[in-house]
MIDOSE-1310 file (N, C-alpha, C; in nm, 2 decimals, decimal comma, always signed):
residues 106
xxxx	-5,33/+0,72/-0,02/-5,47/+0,71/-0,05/-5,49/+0,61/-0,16; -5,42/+0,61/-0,25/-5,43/+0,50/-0,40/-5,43/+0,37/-0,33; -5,35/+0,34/-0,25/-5,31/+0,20/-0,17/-5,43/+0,23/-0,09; -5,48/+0,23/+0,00/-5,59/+0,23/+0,06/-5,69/+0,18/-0,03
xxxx	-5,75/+0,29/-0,15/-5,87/+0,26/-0,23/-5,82/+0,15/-0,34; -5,70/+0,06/-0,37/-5,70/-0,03/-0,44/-5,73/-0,11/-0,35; -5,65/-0,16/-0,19/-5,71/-0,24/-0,09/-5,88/-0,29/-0,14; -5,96/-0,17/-0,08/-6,10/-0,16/-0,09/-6,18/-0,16/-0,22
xxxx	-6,10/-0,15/-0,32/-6,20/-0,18/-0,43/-6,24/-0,36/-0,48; -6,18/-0,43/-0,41/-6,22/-0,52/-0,55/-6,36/-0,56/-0,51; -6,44/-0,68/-0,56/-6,53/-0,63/-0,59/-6,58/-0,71/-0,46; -6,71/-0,67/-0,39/-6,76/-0,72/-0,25/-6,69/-0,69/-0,11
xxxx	-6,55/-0,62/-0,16/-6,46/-0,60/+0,00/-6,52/-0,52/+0,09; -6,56/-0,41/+0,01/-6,64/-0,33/+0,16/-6,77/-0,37/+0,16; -6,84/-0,51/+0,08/-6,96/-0,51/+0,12/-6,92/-0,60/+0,27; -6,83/-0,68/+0,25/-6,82/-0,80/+0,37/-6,77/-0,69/+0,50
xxxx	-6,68/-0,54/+0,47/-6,63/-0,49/+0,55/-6,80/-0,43/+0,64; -6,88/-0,40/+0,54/-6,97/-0,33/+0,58/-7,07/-0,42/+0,72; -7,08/-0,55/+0,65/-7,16/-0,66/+0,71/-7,11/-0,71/+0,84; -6,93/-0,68/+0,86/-6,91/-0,73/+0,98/-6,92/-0,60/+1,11
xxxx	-6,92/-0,46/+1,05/-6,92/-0,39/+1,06/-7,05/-0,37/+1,15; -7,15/-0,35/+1,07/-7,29/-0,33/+1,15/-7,36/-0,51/+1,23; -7,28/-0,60/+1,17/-7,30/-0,74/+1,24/-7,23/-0,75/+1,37; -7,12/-0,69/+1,37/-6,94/-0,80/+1,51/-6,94/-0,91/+1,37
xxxx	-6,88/-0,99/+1,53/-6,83/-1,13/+1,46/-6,90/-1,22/+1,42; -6,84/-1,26/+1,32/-6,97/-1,42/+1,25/-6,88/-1,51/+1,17; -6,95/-1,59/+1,22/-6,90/-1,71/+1,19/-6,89/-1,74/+1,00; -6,81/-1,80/+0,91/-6,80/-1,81/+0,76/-6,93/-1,83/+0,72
xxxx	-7,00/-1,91/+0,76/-7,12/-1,94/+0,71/-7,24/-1,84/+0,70; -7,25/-1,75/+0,84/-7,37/-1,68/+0,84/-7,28/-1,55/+0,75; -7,17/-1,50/+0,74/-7,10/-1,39/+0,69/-7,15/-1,45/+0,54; -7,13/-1,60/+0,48/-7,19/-1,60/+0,35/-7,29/-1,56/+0,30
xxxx	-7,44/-1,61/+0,42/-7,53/-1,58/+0,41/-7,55/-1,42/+0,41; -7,51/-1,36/+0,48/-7,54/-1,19/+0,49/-7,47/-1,14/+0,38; -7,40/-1,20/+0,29/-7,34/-1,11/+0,18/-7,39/-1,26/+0,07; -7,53/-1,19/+0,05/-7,60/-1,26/-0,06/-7,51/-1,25/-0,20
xxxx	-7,50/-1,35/-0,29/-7,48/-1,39/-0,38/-7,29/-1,38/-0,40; -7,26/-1,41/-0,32/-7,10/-1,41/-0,31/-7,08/-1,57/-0,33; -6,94/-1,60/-0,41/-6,92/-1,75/-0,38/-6,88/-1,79/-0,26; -6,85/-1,90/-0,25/-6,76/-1,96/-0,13/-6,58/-1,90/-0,12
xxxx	-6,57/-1,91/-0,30/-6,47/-1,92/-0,35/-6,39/-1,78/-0,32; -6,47/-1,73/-0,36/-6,44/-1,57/-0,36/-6,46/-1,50/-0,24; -6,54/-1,53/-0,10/-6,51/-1,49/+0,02/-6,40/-1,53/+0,07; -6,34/-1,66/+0,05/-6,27/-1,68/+0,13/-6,16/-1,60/+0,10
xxxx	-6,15/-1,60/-0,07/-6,02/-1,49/-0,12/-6,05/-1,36/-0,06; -6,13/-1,26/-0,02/-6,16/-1,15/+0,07/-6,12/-1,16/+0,17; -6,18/-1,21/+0,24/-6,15/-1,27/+0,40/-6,02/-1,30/+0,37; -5,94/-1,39/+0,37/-5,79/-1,37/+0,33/-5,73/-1,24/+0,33
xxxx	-5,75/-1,19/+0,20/-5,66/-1,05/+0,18/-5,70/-0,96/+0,32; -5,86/-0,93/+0,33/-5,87/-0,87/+0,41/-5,78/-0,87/+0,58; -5,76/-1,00/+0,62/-5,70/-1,07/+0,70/-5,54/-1,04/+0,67; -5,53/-1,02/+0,57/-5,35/-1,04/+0,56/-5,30/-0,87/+0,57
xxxx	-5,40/-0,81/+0,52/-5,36/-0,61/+0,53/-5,43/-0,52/+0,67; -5,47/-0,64/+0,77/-5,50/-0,62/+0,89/-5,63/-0,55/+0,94; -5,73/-0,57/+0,83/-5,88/-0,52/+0,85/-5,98/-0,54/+0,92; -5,94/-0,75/+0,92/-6,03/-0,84/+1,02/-5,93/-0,91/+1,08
xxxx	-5,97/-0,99/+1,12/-5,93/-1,06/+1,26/-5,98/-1,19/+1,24; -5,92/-1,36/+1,22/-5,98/-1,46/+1,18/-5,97/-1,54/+1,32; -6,07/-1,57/+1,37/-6,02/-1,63/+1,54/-6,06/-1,81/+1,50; -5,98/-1,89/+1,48/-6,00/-1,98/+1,49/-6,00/-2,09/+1,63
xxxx	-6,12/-2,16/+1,62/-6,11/-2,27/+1,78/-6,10/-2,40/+1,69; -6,05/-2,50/+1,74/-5,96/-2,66/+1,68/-6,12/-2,71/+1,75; -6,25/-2,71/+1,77/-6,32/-2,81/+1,77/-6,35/-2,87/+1,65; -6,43/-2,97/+1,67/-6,50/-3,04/+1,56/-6,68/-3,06/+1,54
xxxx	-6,70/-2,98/+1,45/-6,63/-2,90/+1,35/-6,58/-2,79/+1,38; -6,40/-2,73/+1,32/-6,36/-2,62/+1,31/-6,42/-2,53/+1,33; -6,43/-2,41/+1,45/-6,52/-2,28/+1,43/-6,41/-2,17/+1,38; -6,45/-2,17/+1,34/-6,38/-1,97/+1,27/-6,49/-1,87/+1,24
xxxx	-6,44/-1,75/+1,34/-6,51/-1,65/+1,37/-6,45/-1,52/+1,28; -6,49/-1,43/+1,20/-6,39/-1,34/+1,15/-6,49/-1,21/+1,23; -6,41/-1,10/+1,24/-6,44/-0,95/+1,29/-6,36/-0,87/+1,25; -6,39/-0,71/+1,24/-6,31/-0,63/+1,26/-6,21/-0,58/+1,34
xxxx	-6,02/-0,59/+1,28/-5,98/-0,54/+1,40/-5,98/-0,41/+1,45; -5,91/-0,34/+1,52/-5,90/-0,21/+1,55/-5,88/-0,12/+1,44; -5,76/-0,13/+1,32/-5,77/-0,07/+1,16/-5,88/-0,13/+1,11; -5,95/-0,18/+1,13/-6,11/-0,21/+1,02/-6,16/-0,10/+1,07
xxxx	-6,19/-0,10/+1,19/-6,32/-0,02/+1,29/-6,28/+0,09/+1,27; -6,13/+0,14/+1,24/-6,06/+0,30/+1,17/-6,17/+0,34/+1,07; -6,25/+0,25/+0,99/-6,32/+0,26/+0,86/-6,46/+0,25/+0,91; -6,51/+0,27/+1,07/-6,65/+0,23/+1,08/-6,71/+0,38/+1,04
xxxx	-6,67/+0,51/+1,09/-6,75/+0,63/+1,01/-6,81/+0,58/+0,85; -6,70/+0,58/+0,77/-6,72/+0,54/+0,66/-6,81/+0,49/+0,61; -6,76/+0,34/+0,69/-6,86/+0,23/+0,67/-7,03/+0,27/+0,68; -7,03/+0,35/+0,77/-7,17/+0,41/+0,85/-7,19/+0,47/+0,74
xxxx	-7,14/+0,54/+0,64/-7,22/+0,64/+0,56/-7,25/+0,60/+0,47; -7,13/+0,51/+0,35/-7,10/+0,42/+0,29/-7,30/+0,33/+0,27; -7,31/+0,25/+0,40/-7,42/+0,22/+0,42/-7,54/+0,28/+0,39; -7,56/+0,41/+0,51/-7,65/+0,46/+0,48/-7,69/+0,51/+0,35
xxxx	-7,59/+0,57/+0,26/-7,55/+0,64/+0,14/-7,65/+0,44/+0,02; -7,58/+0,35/+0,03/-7,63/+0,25/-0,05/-7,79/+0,22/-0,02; -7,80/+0,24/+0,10/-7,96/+0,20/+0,16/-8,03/+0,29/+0,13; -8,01/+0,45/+0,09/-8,10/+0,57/+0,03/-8,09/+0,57/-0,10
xxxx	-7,99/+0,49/-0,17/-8,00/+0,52/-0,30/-8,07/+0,39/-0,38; -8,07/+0,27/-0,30/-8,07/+0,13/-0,37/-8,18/+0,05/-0,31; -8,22/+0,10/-0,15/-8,32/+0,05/-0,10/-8,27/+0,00/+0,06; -8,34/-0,06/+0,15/-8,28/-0,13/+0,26/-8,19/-0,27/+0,21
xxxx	-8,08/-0,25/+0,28/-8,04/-0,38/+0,28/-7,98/-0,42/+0,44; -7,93/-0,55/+0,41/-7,93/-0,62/+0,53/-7,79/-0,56/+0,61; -7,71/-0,47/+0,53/-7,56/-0,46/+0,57/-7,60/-0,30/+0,67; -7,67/-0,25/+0,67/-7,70/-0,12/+0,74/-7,67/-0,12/+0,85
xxxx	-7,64/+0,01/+0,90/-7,57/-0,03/+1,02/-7,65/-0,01/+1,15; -7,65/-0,02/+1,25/-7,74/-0,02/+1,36/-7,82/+0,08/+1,39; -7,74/+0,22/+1,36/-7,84/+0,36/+1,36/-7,91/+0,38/+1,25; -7,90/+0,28/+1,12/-7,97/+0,36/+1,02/-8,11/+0,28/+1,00
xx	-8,19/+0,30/+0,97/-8,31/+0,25/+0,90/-8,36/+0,15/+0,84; -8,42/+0,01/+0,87/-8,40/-0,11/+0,80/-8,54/-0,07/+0,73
């Protein structure tokens, strides 16, 4: 459990887990956009880790320009209950936000 919840704490991991979560896959750029006020810097360090402890899934295509798509893999989506409440639970307490997941309430 401690390894798990250190995984997930730092700071914005489960907001990006949450956003790919109720989004699929998205491309770096719109994943920036939907996790308002994150750096560049510091997604990509998320996306990484997350990517390296088997959460998401980074699908890269060699056109030009570069597409990379990131998603949840099959251990992310282990965390969609969660994620679903997680959500719901921030959306009743803080307001609608954009990370909500498809069943709940925008």
């Amino acid at each position: 459990m401690a390894t798990l919840l250190n995984q997930l704490s730092g700071q914005w991991t489960l907001y990006i887990l949450c956003v790919l979560y109720a989004s699929g896959s998205l491309r770096f750029g719109k994943l920036r956009t939907k996790v308002d006020g994150i750096s560049t810097k510091v997604l990509t360090e998320r996306l990484r880790m997350l990517e390296a402890i088997g959460m998401i899934h980074r699908h890269y295509e060699p056109t030009i320009p570069p597409k990379v798509t990131y998603s949840l893999t099959n251990r992310g989506k282990e965390l969609s209950g969660t994620l679903e409440d997680l959500c719901e639970l921030a959306s009743r307490w803080y307001g609608t936000e954009e990370t909500g997941s498809s069943t709940s309430s925008h």
